[in-house]
C-alpha positions as CSV (number, residue, x, y, z in Angstrom):
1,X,-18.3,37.6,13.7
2,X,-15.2,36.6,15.5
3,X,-12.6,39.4,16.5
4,X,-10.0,40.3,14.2
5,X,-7.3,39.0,17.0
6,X,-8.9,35.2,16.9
7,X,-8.9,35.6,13.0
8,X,-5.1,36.3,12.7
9,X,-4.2,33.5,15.0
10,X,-6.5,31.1,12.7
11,X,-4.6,32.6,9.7
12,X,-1.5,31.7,11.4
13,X,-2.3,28.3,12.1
14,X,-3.0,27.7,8.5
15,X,0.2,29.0,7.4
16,X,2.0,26.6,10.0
17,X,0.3,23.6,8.2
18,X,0.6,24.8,5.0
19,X,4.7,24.8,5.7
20,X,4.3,21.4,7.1
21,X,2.4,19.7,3.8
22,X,4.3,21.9,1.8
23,X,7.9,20.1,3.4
24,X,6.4,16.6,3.5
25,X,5.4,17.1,-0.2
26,X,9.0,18.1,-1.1
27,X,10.3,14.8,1.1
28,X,7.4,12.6,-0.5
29,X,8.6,13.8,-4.0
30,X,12.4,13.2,-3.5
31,X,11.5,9.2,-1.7
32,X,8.7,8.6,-4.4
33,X,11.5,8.7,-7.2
34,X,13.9,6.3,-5.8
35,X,10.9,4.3,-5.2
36,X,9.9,4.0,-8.5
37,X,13.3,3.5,-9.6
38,X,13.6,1.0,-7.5
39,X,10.4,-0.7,-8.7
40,X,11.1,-0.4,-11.8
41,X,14.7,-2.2,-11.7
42,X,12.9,-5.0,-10.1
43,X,10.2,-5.8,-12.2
44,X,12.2,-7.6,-15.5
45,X,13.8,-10.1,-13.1
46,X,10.0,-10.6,-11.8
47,X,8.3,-10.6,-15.1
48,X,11.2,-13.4,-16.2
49,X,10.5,-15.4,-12.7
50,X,6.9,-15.4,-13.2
51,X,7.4,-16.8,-17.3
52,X,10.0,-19.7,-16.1
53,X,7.2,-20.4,-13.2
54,X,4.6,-20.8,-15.8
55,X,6.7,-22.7,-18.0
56,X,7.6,-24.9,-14.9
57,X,4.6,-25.4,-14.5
58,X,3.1,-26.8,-17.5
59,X,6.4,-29.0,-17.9
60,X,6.2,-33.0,-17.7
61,X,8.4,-32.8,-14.9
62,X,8.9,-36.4,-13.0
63,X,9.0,-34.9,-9.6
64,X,6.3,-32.1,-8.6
65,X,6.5,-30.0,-5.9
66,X,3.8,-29.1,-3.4
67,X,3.5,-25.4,-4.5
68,X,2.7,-26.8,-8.1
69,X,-0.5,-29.4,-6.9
70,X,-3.8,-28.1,-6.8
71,X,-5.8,-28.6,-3.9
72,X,-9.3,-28.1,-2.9
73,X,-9.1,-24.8,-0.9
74,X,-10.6,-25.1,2.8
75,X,-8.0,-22.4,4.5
76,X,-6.7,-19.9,3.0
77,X,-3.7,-17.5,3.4
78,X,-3.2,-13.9,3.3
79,X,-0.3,-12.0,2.5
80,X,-1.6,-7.9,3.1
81,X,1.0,-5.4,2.1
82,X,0.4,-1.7,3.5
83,X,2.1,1.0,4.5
84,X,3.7,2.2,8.0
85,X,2.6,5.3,8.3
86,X,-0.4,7.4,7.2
87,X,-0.9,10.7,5.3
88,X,-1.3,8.6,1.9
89,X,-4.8,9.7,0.5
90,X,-7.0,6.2,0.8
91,X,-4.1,3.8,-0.5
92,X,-4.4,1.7,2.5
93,X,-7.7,2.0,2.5
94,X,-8.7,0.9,-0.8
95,X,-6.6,-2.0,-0.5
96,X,-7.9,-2.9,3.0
97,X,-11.3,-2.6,1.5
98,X,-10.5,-5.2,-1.3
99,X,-8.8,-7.4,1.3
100,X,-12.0,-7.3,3.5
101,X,-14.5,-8.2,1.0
102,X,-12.5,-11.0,0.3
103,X,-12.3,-12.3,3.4
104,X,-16.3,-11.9,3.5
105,X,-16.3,-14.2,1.1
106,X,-14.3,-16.9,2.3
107,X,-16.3,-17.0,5.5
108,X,-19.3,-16.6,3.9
109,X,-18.1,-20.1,2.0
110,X,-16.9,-22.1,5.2
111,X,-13.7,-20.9,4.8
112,X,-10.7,-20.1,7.1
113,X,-7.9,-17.8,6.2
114,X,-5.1,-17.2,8.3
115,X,-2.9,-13.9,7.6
116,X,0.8,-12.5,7.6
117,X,0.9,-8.3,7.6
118,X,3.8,-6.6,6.3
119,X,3.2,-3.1,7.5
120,X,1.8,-1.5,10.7
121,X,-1.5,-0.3,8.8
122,X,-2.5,-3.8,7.5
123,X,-1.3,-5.2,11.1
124,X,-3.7,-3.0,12.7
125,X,-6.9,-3.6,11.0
126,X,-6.4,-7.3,11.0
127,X,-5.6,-7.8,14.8
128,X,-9.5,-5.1,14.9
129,X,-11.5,-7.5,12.9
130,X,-10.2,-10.4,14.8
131,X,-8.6,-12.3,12.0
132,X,-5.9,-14.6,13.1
133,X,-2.3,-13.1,12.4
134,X,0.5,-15.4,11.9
135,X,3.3,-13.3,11.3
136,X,4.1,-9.7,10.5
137,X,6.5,-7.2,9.5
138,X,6.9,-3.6,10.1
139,X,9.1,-0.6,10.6
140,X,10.6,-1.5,6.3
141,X,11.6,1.9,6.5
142,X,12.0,3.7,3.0
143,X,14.2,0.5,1.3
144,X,13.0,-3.2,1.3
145,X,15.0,-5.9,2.5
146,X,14.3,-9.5,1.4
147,X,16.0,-10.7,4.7
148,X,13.4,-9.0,6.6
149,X,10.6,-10.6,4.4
150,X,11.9,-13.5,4.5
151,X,11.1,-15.0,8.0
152,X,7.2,-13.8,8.2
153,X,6.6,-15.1,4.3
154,X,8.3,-18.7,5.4
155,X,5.7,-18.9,8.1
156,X,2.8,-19.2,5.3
157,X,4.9,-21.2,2.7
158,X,5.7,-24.1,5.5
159,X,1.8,-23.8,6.4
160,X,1.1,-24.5,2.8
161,X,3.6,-27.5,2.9
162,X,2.4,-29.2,5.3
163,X,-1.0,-28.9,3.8
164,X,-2.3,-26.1,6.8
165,X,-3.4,-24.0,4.1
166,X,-4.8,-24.8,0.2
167,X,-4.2,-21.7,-1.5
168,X,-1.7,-18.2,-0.9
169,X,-3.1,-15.0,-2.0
170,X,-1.4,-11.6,-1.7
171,X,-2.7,-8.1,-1.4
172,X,-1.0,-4.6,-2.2
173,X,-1.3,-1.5,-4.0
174,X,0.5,-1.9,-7.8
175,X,2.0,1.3,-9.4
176,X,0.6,2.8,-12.4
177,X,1.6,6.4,-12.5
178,X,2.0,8.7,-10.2
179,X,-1.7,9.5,-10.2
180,X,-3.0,6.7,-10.3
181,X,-2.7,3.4,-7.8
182,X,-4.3,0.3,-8.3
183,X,-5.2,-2.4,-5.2
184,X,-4.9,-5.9,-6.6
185,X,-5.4,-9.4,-5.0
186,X,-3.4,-11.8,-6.8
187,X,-2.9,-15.9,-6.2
188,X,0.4,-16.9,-5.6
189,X,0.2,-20.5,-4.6
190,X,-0.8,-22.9,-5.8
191,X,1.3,-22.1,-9.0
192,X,-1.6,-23.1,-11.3
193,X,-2.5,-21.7,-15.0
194,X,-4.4,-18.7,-13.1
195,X,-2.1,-17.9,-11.1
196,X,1.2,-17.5,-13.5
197,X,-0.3,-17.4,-16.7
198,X,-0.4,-20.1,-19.6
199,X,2.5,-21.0,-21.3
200,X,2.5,-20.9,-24.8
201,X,4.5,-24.2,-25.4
202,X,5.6,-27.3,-22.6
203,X,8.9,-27.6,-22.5
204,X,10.4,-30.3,-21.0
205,X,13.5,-29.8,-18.7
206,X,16.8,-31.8,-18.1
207,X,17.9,-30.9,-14.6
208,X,21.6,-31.2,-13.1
209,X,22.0,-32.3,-10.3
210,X,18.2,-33.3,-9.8
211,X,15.2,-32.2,-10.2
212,X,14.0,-32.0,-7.1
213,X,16.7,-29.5,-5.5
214,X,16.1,-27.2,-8.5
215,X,12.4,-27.1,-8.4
216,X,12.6,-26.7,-5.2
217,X,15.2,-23.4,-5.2
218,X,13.8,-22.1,-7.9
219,X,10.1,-21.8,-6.7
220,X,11.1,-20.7,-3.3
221,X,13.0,-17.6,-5.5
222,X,9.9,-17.3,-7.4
223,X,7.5,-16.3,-4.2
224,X,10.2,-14.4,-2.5
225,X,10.7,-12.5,-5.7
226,X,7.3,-11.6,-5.9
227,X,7.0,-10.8,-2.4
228,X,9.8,-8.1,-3.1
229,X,8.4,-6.9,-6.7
230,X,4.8,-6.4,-4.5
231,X,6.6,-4.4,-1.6
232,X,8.3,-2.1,-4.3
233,X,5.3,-1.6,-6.0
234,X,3.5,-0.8,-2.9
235,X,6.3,2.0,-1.3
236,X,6.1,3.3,-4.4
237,X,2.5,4.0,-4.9
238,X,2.5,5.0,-1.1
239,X,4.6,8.1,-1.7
240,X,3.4,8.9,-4.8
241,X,0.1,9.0,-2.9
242,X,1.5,11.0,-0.1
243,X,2.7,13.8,-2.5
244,X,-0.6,14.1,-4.1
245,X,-2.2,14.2,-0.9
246,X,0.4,16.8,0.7
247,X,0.1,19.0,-2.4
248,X,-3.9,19.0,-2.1
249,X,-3.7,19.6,1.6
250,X,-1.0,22.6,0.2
251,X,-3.5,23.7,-1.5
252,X,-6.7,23.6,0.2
253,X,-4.6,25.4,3.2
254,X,-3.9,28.1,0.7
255,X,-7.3,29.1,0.0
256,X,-8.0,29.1,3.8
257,X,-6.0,31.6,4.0
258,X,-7.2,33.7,1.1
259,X,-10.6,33.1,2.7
260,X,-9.8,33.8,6.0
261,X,-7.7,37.2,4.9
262,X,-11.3,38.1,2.8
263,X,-13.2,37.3,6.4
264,X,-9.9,39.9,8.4
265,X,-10.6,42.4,6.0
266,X,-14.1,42.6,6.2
267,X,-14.0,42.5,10.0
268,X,-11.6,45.2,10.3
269,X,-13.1,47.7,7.6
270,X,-16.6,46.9,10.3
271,X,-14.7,47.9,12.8
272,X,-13.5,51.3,11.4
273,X,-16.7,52.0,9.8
274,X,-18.2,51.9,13.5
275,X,-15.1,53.8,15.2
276,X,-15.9,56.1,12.4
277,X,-20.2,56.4,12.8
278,X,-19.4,56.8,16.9
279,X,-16.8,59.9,16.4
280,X,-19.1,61.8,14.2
281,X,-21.9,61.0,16.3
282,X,-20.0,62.4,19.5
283,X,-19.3,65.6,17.2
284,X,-22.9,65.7,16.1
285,X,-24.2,65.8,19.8
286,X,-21.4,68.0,21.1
């Protein structure tokens, strides 16, 4: 049994972490509700993109752009949302999971895939596995910027332009509560029924000044806006993450303690008890 000194510097170092998850669940609390108001607030104006984009697409249009043809898919491109840091339960995980079987697939198929990373976690495990990295993004901070998203994204959409890639998928972690978080792999180009959903009637659009420089603004808004709706999503399932994994870590450090105090206790009353059989012993043989 260890001494009663090397017990109550264990039961120290317990406490010390316990003070440690216990801040970093206060600060993950505090971050993960501006995060999901911030999510929130941004998913009408994406839900509204996404309906005029399936609209759009199912419109007898006399111009089409290149994000609304259907190709057959030879390369494909990633777009892998993660977080920074760690200390998040297995949200990056279970997303880099999904990613990775994906990517199985493809190969397995005589596929290519090519990917863009916004966060250091996603960056990491691609560059491990080899896969080639076109562009990333890190270092978001608590607050998305579309300016920051803008540059590595453009990489992949001028790929799929010039016909470098066939298809665009994206990967991140959507919000459902705060106990719950849900890794999804959507398709963002080409904008196809599958990807944007069927529209219920096709409309037909008059376009001023020309069709062609509204298609084109429009569905350039319609990726970036997506982009920015996935990020939100995925900052805001990250801390809600983190805070349940602080508080478990909270609380798993607390019964340490409880069990380490029941293992001090037991050591010491030992201890006693013997100090105790040795005097009366000296007493008996005196």
């Amino acid at each position: 049994m260890p001494s009663g000194k090397e017990i109550r510097n264990k039961i120290k170092s317990v406490e010390n972490t316990r003070k440690i998850t216990k801040a970093m669940e206060m600060v993950a609390a505090s971050k993960m509700r501006k995060a999901q108001d911030r999510m929130r607030a941004a998913r009408p104006y994406g839900e509204k993109i996404r309906r005029v984009a399936a609209n759009l697409s199912h419109a007898l249009t006399e111009y089409r752009h290149p994000f609304l043809v259907t190709r057959e898919p030879k390369n494909i491109g990633f777009i892998l949302i993660t977080s920074d840091k760690g200390l998040c339960g297995g949200l990056n995980s279970n997303v880099l999971r999904l990613v990775l079987s994906k990517a199985k697939e493809i190969e397995s198929q005589g596929k290519t895939f090519q990917a863009t990373c916004v966060g250091n976690k996603g960056l990491g495990f691609m560059q491990r596995m080899g896969a080639k990295v076109v562009s990333h993004v890190t270092g978001l901070g608590d607050t998305p910027h579309l300016e920051k998203l803008i540059g590595p994204v453009k990489v992949q959409l001028d790929a799929y332009i010039k016909g470098e890639i066939d298809a665009l998928y994206i990967g991140y972690t959507r919000f459902i509560n705060t106990m719950k978080q849900e890794p999804v792999f959507e398709q963002l180009l080409p904008l196809s029924g599958d990807a944007v959903g069927s529209a219920k009637t096709k409309w037909d659009y008059v376009y001023e000044p020309e069709a062609k420089a509204v298609i084109d603004d429009l569905l350039i808004r319609y990726v970036e806006a997506l982009i920015y709706q996935a990020v939100a999503e995925n900052m805001a399932s990250e801390q809600s993450a983190r805070m349940v994994a602080m508080k478990s870590a909270s609380d798993n450090a607390k019964n340490v303690i409880g069990e380490l105090k029941l293992v001090y206790n037991k050591a010491r009353q030992a201890a006693i008890t013997k100090e105790l059989s040795e005097i009366v012993s000296g007493a008996a043989a005196v």
